[in-house]
PDB file of N, H, CA, C and O in Angstrom:
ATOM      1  N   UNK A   1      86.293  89.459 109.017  1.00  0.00           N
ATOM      2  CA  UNK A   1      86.681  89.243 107.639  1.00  0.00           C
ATOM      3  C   UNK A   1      85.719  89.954 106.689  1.00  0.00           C
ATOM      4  O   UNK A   1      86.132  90.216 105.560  1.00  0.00           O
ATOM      5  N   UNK A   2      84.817  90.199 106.941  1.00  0.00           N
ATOM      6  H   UNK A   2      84.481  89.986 107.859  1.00  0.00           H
ATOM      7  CA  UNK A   2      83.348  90.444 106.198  1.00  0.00           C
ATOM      8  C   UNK A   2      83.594  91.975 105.957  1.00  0.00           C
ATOM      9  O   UNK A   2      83.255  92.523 104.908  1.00  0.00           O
ATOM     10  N   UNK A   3      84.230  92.659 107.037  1.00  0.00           N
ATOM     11  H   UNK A   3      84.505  92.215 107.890  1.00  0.00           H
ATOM     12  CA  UNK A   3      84.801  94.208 107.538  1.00  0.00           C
ATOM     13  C   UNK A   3      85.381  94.448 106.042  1.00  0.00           C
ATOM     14  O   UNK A   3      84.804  95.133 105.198  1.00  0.00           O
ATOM     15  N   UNK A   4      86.787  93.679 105.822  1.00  0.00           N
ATOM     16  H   UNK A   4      87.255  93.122 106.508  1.00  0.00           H
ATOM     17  CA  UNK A   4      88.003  93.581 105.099  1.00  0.00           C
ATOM     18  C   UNK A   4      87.610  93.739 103.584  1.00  0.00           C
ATOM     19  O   UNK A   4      88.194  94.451 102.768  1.00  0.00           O
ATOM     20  N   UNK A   5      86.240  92.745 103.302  1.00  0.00           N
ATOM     21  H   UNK A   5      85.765  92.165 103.965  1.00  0.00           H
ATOM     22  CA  UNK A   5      85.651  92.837 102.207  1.00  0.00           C
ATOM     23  C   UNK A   5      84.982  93.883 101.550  1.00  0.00           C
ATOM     24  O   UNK A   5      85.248  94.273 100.414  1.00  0.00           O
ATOM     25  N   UNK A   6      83.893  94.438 102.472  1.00  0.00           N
ATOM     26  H   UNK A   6      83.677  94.120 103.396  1.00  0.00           H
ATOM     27  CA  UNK A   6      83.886  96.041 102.174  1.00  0.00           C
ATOM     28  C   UNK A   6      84.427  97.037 101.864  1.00  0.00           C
ATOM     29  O   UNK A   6      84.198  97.940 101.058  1.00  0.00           O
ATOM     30  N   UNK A   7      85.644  96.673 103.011  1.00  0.00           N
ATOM     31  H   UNK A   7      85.829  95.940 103.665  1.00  0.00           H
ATOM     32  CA  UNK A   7      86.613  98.104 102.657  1.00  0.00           C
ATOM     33  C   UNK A   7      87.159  97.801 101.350  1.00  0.00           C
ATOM     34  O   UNK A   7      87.207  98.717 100.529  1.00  0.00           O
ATOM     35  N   UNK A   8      87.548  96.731 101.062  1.00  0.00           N
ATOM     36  H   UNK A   8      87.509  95.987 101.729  1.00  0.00           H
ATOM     37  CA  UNK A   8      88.155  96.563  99.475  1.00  0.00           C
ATOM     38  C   UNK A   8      87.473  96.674  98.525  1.00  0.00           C
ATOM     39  O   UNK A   8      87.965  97.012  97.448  1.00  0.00           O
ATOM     40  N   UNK A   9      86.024  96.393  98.687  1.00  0.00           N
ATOM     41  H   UNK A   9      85.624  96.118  99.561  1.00  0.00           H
ATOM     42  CA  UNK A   9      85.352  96.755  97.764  1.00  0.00           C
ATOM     43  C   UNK A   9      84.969  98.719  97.867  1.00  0.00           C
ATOM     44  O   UNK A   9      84.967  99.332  96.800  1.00  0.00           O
ATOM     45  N   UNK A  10      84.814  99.137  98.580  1.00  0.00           N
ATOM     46  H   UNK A  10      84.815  98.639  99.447  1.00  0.00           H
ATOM     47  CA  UNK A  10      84.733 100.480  98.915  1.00  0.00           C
ATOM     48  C   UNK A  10      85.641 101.420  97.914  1.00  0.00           C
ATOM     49  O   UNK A  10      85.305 102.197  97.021  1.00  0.00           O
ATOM     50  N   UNK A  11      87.128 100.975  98.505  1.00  0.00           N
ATOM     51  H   UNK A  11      87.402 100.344  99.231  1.00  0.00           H
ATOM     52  CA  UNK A  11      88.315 101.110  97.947  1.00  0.00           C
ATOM     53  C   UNK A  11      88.422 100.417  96.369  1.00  0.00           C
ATOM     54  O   UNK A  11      89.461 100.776  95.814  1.00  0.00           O
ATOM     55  N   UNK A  12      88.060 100.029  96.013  1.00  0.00           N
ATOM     56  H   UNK A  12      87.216  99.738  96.463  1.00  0.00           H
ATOM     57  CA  UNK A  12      88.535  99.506  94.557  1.00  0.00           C
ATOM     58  C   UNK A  12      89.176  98.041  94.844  1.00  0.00           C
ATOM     59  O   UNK A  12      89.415  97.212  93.966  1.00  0.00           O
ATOM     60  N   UNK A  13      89.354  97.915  95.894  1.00  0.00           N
ATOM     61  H   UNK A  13      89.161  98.589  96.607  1.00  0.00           H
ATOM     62  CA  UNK A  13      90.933  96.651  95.425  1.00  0.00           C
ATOM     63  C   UNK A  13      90.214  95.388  95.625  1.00  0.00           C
ATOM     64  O   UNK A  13      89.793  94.932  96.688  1.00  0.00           O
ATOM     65  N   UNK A  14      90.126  94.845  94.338  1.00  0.00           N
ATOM     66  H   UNK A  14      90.468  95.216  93.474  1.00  0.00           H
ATOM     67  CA  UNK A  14      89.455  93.675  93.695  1.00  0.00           C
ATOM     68  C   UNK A  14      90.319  92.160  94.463  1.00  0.00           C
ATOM     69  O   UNK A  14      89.806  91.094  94.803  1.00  0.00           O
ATOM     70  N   UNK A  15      91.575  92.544  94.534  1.00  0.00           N
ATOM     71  H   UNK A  15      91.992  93.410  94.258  1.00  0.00           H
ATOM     72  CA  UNK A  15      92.587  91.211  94.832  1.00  0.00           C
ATOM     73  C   UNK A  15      92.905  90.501  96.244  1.00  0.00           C
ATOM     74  O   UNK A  15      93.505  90.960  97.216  1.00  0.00           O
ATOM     75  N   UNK A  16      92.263  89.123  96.034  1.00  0.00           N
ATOM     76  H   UNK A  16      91.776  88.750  95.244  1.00  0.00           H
ATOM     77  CA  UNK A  16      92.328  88.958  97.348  1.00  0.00           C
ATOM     78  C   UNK A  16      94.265  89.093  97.715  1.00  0.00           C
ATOM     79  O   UNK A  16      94.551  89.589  98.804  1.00  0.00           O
ATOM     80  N   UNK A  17      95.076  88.784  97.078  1.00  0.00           N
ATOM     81  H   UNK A  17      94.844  88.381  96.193  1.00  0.00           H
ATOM     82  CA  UNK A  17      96.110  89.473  97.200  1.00  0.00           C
ATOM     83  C   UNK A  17      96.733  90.659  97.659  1.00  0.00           C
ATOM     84  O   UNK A  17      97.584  90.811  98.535  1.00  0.00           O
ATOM     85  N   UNK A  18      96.015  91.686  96.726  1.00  0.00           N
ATOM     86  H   UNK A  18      95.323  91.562  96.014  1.00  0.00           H
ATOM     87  CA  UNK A  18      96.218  93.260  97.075  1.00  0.00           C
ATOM     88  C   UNK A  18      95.293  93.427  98.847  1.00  0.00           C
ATOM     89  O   UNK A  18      95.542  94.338  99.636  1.00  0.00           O
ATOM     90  N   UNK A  19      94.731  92.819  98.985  1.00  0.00           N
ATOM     91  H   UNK A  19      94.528  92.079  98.343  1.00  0.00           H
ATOM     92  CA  UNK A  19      94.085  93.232 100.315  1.00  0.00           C
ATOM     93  C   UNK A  19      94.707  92.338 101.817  1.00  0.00           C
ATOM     94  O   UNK A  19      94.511  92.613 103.001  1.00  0.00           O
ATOM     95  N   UNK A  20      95.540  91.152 101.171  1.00  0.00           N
ATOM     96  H   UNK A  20      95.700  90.929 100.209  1.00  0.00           H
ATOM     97  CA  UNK A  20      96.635  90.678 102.284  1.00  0.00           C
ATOM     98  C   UNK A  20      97.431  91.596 102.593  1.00  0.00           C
ATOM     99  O   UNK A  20      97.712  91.787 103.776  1.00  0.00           O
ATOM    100  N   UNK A  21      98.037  92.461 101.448  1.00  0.00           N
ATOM    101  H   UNK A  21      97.809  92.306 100.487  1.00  0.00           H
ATOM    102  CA  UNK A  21      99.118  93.262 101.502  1.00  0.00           C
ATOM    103  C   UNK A  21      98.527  94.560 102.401  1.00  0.00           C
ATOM    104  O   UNK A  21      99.110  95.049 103.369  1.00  0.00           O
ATOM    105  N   UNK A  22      97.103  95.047 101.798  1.00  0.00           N
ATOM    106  H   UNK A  22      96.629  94.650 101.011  1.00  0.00           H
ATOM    107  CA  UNK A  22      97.027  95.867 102.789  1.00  0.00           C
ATOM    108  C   UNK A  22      96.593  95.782 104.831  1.00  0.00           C
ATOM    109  O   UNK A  22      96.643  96.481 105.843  1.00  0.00           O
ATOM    110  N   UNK A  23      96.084  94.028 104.233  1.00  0.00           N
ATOM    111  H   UNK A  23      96.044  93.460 103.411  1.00  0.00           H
ATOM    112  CA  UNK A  23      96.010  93.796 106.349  1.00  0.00           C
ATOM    113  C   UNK A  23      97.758  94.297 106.592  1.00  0.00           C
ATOM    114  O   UNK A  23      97.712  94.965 107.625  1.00  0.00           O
ATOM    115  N   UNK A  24      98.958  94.270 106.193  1.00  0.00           N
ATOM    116  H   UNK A  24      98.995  93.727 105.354  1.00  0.00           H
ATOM    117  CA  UNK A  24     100.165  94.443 106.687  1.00  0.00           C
ATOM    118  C   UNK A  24     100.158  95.746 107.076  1.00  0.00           C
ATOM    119  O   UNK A  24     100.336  96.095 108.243  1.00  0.00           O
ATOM    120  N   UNK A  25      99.885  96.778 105.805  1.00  0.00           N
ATOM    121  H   UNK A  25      99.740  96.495 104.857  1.00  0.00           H
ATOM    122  CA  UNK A  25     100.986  97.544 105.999  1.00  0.00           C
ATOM    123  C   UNK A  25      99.967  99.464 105.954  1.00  0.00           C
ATOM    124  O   UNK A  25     100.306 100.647 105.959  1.00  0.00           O
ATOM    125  N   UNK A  26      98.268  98.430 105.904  1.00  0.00           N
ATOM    126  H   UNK A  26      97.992  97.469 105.900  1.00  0.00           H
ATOM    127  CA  UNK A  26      97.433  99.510 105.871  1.00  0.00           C
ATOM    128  C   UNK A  26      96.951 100.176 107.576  1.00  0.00           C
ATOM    129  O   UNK A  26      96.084  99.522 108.156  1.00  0.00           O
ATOM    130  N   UNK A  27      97.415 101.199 108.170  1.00  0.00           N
ATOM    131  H   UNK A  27      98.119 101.730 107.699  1.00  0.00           H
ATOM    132  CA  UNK A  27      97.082 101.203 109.720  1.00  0.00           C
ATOM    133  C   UNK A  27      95.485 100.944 109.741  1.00  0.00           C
ATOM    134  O   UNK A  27      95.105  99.911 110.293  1.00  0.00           O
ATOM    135  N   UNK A  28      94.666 101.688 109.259  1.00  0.00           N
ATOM    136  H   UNK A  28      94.975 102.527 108.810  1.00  0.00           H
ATOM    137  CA  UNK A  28      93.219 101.440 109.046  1.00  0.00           C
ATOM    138  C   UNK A  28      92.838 100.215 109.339  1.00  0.00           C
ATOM    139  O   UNK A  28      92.215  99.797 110.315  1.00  0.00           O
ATOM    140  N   UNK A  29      93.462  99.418 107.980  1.00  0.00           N
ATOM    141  H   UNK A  29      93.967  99.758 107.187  1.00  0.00           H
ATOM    142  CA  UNK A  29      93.045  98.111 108.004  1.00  0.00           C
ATOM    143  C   UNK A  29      93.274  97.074 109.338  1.00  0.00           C
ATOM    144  O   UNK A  29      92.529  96.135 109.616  1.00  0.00           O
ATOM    145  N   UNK A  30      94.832  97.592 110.305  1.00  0.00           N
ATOM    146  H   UNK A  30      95.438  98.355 110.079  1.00  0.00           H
ATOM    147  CA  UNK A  30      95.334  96.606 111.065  1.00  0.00           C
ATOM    148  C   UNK A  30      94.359  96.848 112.178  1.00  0.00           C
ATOM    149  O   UNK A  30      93.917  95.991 112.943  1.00  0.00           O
ATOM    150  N   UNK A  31      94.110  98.003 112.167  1.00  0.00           N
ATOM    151  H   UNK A  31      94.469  98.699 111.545  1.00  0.00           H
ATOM    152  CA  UNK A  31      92.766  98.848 113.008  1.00  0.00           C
ATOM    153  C   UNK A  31      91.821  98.079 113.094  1.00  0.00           C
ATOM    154  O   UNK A  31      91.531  97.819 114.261  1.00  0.00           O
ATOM    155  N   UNK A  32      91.090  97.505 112.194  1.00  0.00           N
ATOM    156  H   UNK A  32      91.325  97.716 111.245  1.00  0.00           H
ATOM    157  CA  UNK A  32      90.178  97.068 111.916  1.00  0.00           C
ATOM    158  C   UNK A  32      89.783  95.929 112.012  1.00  0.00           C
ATOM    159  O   UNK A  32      88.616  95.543 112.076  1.00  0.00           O
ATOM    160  N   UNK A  33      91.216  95.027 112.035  1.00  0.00           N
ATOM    161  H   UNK A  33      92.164  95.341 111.983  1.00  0.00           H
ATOM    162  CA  UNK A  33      90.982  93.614 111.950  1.00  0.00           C
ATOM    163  C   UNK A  33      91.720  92.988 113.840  1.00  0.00           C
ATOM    164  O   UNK A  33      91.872  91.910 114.416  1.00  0.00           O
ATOM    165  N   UNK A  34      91.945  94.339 114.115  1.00  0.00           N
ATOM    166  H   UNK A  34      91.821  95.214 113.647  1.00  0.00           H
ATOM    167  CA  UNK A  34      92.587  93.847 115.261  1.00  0.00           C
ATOM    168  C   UNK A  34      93.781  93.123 115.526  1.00  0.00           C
ATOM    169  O   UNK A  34      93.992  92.357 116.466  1.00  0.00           O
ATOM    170  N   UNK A  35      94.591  93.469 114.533  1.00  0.00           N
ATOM    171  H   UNK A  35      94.419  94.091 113.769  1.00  0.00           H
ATOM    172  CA  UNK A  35      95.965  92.905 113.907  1.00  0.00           C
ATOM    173  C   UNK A  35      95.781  91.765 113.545  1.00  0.00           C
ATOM    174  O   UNK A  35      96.855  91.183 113.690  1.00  0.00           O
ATOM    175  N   UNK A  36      94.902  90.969 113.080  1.00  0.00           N
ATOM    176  H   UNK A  36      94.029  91.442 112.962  1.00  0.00           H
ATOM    177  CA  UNK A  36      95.200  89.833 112.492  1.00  0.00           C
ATOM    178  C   UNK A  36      95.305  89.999 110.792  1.00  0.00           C
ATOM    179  O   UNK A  36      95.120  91.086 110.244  1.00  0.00           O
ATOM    180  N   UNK A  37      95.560  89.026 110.212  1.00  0.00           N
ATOM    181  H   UNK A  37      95.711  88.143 110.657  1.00  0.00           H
ATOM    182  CA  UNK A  37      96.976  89.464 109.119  1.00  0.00           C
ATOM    183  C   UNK A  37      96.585  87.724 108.287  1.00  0.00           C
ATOM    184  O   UNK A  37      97.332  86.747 108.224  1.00  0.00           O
ATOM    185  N   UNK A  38      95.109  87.884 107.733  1.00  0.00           N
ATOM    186  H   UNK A  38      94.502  88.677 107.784  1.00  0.00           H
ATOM    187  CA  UNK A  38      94.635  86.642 106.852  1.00  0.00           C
ATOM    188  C   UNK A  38      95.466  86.359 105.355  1.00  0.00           C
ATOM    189  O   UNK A  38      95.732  87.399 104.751  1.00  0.00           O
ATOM    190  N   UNK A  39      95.804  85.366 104.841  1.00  0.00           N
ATOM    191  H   UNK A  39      95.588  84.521 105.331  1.00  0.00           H
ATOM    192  CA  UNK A  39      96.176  85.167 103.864  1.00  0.00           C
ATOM    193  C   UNK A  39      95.176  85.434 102.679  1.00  0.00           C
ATOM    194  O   UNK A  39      93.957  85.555 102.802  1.00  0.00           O
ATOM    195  N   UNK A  40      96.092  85.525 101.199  1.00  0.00           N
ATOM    196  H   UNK A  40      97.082  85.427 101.100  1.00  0.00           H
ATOM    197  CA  UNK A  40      94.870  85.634 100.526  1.00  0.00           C
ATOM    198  C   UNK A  40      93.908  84.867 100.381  1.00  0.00           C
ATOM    199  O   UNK A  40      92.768  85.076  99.967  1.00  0.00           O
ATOM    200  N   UNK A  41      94.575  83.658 100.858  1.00  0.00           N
ATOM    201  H   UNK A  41      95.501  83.488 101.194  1.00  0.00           H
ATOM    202  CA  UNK A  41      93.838  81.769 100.113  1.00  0.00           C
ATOM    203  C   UNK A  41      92.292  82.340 100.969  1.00  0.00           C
ATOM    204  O   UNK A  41      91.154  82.264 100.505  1.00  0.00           O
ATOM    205  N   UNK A  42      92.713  82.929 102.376  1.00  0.00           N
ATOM    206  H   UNK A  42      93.638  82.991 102.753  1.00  0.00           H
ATOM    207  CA  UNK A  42      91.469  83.067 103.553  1.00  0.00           C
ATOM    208  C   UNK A  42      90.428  83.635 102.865  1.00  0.00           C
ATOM    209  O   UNK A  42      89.339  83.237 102.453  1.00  0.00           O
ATOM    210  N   UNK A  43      91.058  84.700 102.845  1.00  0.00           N
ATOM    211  H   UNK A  43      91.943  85.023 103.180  1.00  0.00           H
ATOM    212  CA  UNK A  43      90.626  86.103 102.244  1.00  0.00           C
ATOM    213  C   UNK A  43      89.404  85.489 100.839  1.00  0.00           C
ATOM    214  O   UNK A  43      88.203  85.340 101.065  1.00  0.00           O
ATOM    215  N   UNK A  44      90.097  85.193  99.352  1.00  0.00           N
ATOM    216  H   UNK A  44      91.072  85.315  99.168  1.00  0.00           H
ATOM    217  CA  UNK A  44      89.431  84.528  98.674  1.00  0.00           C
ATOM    218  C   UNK A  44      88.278  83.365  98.927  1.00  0.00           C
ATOM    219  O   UNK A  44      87.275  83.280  98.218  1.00  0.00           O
ATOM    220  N   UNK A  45      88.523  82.602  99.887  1.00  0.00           N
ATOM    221  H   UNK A  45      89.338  82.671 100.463  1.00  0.00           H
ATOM    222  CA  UNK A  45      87.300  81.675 100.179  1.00  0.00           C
ATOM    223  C   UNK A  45      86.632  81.736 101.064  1.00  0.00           C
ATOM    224  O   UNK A  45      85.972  80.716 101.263  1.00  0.00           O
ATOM    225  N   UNK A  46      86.431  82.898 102.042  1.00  0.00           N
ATOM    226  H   UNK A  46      86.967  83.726 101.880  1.00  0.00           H
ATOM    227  CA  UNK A  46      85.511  83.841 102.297  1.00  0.00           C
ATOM    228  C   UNK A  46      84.289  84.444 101.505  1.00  0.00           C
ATOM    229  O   UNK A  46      83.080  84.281 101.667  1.00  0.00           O
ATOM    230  N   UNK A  47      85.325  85.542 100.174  1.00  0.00           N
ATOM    231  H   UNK A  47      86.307  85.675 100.042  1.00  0.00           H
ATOM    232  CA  UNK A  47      84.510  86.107  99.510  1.00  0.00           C
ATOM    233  C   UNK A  47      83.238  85.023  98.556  1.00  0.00           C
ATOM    234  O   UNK A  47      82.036  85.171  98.334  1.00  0.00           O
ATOM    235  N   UNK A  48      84.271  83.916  98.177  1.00  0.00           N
ATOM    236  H   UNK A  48      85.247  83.796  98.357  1.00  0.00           H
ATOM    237  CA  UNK A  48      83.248  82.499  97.460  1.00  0.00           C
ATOM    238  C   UNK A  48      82.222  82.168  98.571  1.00  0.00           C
ATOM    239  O   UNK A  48      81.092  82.290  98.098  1.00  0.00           O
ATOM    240  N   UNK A  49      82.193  81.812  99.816  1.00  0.00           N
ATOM    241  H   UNK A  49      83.111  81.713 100.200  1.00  0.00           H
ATOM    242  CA  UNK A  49      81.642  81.251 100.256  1.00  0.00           C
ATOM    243  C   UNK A  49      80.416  82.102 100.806  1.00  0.00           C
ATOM    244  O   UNK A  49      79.363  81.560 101.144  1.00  0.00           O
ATOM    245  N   UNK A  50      80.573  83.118 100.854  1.00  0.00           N
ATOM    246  H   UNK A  50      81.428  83.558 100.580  1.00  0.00           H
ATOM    247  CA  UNK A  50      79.805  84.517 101.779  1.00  0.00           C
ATOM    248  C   UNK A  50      78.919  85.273 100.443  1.00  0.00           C
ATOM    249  O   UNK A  50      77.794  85.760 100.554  1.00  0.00           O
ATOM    250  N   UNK A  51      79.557  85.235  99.462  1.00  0.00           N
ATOM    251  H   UNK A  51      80.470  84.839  99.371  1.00  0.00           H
ATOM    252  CA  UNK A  51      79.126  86.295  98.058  1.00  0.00           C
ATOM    253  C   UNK A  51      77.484  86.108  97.945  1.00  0.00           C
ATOM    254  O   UNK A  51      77.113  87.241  97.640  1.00  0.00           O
ATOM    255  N   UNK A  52      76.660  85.521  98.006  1.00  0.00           N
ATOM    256  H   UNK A  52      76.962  84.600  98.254  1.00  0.00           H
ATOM    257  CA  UNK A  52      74.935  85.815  98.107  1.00  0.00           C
ATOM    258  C   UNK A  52      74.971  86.435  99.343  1.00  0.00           C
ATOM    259  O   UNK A  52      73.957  87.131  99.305  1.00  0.00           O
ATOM    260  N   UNK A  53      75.549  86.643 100.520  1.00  0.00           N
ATOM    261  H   UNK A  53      76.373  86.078 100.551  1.00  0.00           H
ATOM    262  CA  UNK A  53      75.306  87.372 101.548  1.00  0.00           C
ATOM    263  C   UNK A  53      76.029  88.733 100.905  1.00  0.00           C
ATOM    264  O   UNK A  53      75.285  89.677 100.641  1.00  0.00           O
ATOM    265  N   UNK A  54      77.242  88.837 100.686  1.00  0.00           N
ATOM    266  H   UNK A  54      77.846  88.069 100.901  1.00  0.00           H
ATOM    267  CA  UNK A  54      77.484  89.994  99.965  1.00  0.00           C
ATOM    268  C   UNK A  54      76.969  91.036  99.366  1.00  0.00           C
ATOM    269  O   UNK A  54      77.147  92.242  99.536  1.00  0.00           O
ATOM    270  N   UNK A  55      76.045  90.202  98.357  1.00  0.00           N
ATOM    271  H   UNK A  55      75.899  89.222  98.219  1.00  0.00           H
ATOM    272  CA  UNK A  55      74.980  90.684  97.037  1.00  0.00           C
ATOM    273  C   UNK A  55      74.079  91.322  97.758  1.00  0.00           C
ATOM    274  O   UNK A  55      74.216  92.533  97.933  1.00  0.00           O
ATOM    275  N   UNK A  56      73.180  90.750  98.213  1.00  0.00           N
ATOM    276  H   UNK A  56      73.068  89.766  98.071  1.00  0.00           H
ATOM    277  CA  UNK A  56      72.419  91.072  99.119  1.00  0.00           C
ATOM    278  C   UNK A  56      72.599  92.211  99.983  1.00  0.00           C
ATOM    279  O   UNK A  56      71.501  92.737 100.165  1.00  0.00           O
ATOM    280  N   UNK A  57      73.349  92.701 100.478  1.00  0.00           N
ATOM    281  H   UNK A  57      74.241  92.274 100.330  1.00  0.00           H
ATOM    282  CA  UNK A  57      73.724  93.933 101.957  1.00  0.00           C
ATOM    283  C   UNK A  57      74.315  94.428 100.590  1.00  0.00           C
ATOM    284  O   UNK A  57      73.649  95.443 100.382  1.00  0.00           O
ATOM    285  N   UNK A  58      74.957  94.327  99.816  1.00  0.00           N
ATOM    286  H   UNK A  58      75.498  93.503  99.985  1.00  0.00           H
ATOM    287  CA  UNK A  58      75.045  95.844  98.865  1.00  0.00           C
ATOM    288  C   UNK A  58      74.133  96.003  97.684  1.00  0.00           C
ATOM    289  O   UNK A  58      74.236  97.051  97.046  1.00  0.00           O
ATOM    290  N   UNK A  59      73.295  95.145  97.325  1.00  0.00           N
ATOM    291  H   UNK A  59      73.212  94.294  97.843  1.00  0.00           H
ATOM    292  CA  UNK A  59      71.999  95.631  96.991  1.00  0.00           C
ATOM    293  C   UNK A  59      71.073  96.584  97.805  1.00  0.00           C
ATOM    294  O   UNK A  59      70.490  97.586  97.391  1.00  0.00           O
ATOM    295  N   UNK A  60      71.070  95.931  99.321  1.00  0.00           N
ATOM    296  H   UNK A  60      71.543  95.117  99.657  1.00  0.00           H
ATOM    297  CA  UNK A  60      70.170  97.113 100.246  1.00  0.00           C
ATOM    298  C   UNK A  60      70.960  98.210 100.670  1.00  0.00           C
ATOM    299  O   UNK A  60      70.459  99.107 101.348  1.00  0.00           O
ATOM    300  N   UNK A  61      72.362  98.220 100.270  1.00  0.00           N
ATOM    301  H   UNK A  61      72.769  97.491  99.720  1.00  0.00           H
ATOM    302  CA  UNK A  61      72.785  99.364 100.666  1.00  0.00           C
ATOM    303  C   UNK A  61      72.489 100.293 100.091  1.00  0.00           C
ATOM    304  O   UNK A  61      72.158 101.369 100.588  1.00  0.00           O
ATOM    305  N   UNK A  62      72.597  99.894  98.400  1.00  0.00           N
ATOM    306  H   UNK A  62      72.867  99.020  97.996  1.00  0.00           H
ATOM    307  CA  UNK A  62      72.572 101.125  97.252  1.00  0.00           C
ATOM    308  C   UNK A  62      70.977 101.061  97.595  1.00  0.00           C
ATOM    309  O   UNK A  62      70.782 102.264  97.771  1.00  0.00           O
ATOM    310  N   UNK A  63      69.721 100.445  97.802  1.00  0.00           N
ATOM    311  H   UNK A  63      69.879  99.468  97.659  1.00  0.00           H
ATOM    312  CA  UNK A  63      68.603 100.651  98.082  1.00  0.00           C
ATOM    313  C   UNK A  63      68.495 101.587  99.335  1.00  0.00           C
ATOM    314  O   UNK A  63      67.392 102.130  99.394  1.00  0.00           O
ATOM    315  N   UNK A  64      69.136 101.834 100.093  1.00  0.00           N
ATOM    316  H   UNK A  64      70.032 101.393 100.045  1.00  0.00           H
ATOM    317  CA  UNK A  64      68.798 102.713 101.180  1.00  0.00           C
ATOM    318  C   UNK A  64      69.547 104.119 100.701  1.00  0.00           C
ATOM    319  O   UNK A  64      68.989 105.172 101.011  1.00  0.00           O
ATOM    320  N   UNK A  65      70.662 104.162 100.034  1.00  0.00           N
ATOM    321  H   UNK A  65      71.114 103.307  99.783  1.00  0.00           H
ATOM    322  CA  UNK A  65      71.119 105.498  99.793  1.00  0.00           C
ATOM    323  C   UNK A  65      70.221 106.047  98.724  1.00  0.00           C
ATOM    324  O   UNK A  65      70.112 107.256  98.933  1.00  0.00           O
ATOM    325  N   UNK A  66      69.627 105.737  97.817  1.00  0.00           N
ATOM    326  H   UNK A  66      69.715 104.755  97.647  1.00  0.00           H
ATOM    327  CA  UNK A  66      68.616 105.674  96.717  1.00  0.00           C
ATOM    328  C   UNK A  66      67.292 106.603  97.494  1.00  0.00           C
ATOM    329  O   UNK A  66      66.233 106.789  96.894  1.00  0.00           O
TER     330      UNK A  66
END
């Protein structure tokens, strides 16, 4: 799930919505998740529950490309 979050953030797509739609119908994405196919409700209380881990690994990310 943590995968899913990146790539949407990578990609632009802010919605835990817009990123259900793409577990369907994105090959990359189905690639990625190993065909599983999370709702947004998942998707969204993930990002709440995980987001200081989030912050964190893309703070040191932009710190390592820097």
């Amino acid at each position: 799930m943590g995968a899913l979050s990146f790539m949407g953030y990578f990609q632009r797509i802010r919605s835990s919505r817009r990123l259900e739609t793409d577990c369907q119908r994105n090959v990359e994405v189905v690639w990625l998740l190993g065909r599983l196919a999370p709702g947004f409700k998942t998707i969204a209380d993930f990002r709440k529950d995980n987001s200081a881990a989030f912050q964190a690994t893309c703070c040191a990310f932009v710190q390592f490309c820097r």
